[in-house]
GUZA-507704 format. One line per field, with one value per residue (C-alpha): x, y, z. Coordinates in pm, 1 decimal, decimal comma. Layout:
N
east: X_... $
north: Y_... $
up: Z_... $
This chain:
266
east: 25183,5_25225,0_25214,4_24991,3_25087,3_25042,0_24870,3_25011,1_24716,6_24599,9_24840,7_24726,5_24861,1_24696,9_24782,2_24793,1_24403,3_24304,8_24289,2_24292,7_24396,5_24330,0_24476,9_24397,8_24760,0_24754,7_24835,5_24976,8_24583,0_24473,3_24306,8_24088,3_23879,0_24064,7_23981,0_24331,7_24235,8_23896,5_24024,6_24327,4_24047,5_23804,4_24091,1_24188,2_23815,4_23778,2_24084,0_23997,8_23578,6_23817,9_24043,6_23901,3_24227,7_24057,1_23807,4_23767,0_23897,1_23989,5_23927,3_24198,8_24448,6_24765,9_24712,0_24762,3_24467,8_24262,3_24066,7_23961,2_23851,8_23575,9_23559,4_23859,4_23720,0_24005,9_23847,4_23466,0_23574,6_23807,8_23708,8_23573,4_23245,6_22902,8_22877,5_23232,5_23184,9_22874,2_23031,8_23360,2_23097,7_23004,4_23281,6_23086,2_22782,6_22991,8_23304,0_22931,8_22801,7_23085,8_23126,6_22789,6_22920,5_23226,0_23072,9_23312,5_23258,2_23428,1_23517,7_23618,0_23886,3_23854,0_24131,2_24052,3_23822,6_23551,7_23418,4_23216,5_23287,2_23525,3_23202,4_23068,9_23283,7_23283,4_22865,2_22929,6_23124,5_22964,5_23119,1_23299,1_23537,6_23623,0_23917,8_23761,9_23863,5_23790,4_23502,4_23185,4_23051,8_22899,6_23015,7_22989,5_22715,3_22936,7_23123,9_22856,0_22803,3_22563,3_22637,0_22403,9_22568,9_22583,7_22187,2_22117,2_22328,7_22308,1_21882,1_21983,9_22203,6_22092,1_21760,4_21595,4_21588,6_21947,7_22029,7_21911,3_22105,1_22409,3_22338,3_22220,4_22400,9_22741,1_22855,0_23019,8_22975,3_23240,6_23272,5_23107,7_22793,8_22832,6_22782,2_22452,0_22339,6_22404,9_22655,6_22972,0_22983,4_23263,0_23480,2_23830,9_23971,1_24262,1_24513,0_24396,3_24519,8_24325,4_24504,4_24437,3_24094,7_24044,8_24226,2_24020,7_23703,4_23850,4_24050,9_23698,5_23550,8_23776,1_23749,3_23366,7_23287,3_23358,2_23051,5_22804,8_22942,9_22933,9_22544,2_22490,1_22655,4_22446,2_22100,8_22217,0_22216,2_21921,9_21645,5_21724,3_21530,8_21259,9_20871,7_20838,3_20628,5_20871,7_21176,7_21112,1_21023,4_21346,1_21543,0_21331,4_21493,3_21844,4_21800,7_21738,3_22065,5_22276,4_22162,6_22248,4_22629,0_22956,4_23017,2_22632,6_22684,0_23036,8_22877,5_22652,1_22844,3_23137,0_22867,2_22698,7_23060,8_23199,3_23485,0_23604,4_23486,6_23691,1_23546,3_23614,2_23429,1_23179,5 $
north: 10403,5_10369,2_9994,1_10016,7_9780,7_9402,1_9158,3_8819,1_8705,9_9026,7_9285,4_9672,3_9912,9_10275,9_10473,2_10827,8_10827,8_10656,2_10377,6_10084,4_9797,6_9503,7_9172,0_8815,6_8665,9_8302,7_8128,6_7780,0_7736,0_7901,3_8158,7_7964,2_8162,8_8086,2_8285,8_8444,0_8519,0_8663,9_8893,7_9010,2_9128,0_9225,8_9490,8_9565,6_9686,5_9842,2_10068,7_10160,5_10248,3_10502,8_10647,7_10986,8_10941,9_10587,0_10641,8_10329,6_9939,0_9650,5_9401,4_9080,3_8768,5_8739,1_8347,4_8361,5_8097,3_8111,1_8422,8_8239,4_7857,4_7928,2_7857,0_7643,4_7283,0_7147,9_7392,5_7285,2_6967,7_6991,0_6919,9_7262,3_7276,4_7359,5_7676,9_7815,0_7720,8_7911,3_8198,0_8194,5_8171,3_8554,8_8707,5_8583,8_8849,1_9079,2_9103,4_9099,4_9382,1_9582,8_9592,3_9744,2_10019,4_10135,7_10425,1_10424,2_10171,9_9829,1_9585,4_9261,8_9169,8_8801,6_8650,8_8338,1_8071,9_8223,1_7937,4_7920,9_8193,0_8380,4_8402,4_8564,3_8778,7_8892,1_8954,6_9183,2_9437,3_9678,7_9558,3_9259,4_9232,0_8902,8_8695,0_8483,1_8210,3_8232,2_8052,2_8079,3_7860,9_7721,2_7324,0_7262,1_7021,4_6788,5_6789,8_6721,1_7146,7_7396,1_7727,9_7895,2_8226,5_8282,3_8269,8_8611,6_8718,2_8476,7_8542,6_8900,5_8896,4_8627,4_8503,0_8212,2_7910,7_7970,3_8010,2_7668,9_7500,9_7634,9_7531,6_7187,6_7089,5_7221,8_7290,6_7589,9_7873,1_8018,8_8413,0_8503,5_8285,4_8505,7_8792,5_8672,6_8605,7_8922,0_8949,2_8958,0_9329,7_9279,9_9016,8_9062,9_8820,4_8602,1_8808,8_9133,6_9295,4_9218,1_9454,1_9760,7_9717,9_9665,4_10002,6_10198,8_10140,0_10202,1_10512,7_10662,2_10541,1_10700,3_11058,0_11087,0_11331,7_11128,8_11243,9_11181,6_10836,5_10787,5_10909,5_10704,3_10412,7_10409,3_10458,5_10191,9_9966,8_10131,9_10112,1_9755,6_9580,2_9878,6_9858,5_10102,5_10383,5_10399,5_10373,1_10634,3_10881,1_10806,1_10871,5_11183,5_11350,9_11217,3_11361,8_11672,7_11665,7_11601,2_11932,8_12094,2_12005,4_12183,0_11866,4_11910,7_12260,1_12237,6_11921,7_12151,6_12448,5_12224,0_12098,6_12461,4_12569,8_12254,0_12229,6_11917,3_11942,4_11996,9_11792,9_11885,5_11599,0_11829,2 $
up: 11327,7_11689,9_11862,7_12199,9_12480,6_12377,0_12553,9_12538,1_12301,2_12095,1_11975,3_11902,6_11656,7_11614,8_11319,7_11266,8_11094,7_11387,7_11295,4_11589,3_11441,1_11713,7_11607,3_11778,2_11803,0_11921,1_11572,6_11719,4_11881,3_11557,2_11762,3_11997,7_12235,3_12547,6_12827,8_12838,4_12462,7_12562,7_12827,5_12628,1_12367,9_12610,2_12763,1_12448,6_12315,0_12667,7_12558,5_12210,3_12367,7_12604,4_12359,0_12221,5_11933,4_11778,3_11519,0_11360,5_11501,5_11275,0_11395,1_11228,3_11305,2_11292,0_11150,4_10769,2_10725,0_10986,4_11183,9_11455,5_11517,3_11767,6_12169,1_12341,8_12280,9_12596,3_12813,7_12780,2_12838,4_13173,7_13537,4_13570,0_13753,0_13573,3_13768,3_13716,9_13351,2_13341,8_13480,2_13266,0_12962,7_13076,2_12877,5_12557,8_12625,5_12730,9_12434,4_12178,2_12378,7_12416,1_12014,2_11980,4_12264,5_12117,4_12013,7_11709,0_11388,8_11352,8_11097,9_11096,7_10841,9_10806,4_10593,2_10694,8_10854,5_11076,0_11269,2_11596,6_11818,2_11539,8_11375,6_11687,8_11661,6_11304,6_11309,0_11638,6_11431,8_11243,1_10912,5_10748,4_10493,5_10356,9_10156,1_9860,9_10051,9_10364,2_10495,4_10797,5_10970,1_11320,3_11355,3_11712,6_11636,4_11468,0_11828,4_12063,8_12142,3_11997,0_11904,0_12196,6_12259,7_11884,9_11815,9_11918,2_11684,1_11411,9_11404,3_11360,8_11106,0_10889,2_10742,1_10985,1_10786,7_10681,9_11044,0_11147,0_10851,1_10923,7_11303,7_11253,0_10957,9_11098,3_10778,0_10642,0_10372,7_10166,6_10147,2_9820,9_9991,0_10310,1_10128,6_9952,0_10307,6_10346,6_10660,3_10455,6_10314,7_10075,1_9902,3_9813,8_9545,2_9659,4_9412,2_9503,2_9788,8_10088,6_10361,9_10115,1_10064,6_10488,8_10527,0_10259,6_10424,9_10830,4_10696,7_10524,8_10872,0_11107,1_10855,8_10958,9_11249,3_11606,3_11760,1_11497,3_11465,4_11819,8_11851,0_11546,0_11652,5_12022,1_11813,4_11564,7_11915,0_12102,0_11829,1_11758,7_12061,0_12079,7_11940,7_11619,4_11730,9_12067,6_11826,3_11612,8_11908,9_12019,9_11709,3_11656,1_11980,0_11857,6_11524,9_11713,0_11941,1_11631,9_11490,2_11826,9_11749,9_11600,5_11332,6_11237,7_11147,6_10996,2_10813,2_10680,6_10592,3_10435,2_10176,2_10101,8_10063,9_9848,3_10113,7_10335,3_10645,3_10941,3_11262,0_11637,0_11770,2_11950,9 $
């Protein structure tokens, strides 16, 4: 395992699978989403979405209790002008966006509290594994905020009505409820070993073929905001260009000759 240059708020570790592991690593402000914090991660996503070697991020915290506890409430509430406020709010979009254009799979390992913008952050990955105890939420109500760069992904990852409880109410839901929801994947009990189960699922993730997951991953994105006849048109032509490639046809041949296959990425 080889440790990539740290920012002063996220540290990076690749291992030999390829697996990036990308950890938020500002415990005494239990993660808050500074915009130090925000760049640090934004560079840091920038760098795994260029690195032909990463096949999988993971995406964690350093904090033993807490993932991360949402946007910096001192910030929002300095002598910063509306309009410079509106434009530091940009790196929200654009860390949500970039997850989706990694073109390589993501997980968020949340071992503890999700809150706010950390759980911004955990629905823009692809996948999330969860602690038994760690908890979701969106409580900015109960602070005078509301959680408005989260709704676009909150109405897309969870059903409506249970959306605008968790937004009006403020309150939070533990992990095993996440995953009824739907948006938590997979629970790990407390005395089971949570780092273990987080690296069984990136290291299967980083052994698929590169490419595939890459044209999968941008179709996974694409489709989503198109109307269903244009959608599957689209997804027609991408299931043709995925036949045109090497991994497609060493897929292929692997299975016909029971062997692992042996991906080049083209």
């Amino acid at each position: 395992m080889s440790s990539v240059a740290a920012s002063p708020k996220v540290n990076t570790l690749v291992d030999d699978a390829g697996v990036r592991t990308i950890a938020l690593d500002d415990p005494d402000k239990r993660n808050a989403l500074s915009l130090e914090l925000l760049d640090d991660l934004l560079g840091a996503l920038e760098q795994a979405r260029a690195d032909p070697a990463t096949r999988c991020v993971v995406l964690r915290s350093t904090h033993p209790k807490v993932f991360c506890a949402g946007g910096n409430l001192a910030a929002f509430g300095d002598g910063t002008s509306i309009i410079d406020k509106h434009v530091d709010n940009d790196r929200f979009p654009r860390l949500f966006k970039l997850f989706g254009e990694l073109g390589k799979p993501s997980i968020c390992a949340v071992a503890g509290h999700a809150l706010a913008g950390g759980l911004g952050l955990a629905l823009s990955c692809d996948l999330i594994v969860a602690r038994e105890s760690a908890t979701f939420g969106t409580p900015e109500i109960n602070v005078g905020v509301f959680p408005f760069m989260l709704m676009a992904l909150l109405y897309r990852n969870l059903p409506r009505k249970r959306v605008n409880e968790l937004m009006l109410l403020g309150e939070r839901v533990s992990a095993a409820e996440a995953k009824e929801l739907g948006f938590v994947n997979r629970v790990v009990p407390d005395g089971e070993d949570f780092d273990a189960a987080v690296r069984g699922w990136a290291e299967r993730l980083a052994g698929k073929s590169p490419v595939l997951m890459r044209m999968g991953k941008d179709a996974m994105r694409r489709q989503d905001a198109m109307v269903y006849d244009d959608a599957l048109d689209y997804l027609q032509a991408q299931l043709a260009l995925a036949f045109a490639t090497d991994d497609a046809r060493e897929g292929l041949s692997a299975f016909v000759e029971r062997r692992e296959p042996n991906w080049t990425g083209r």
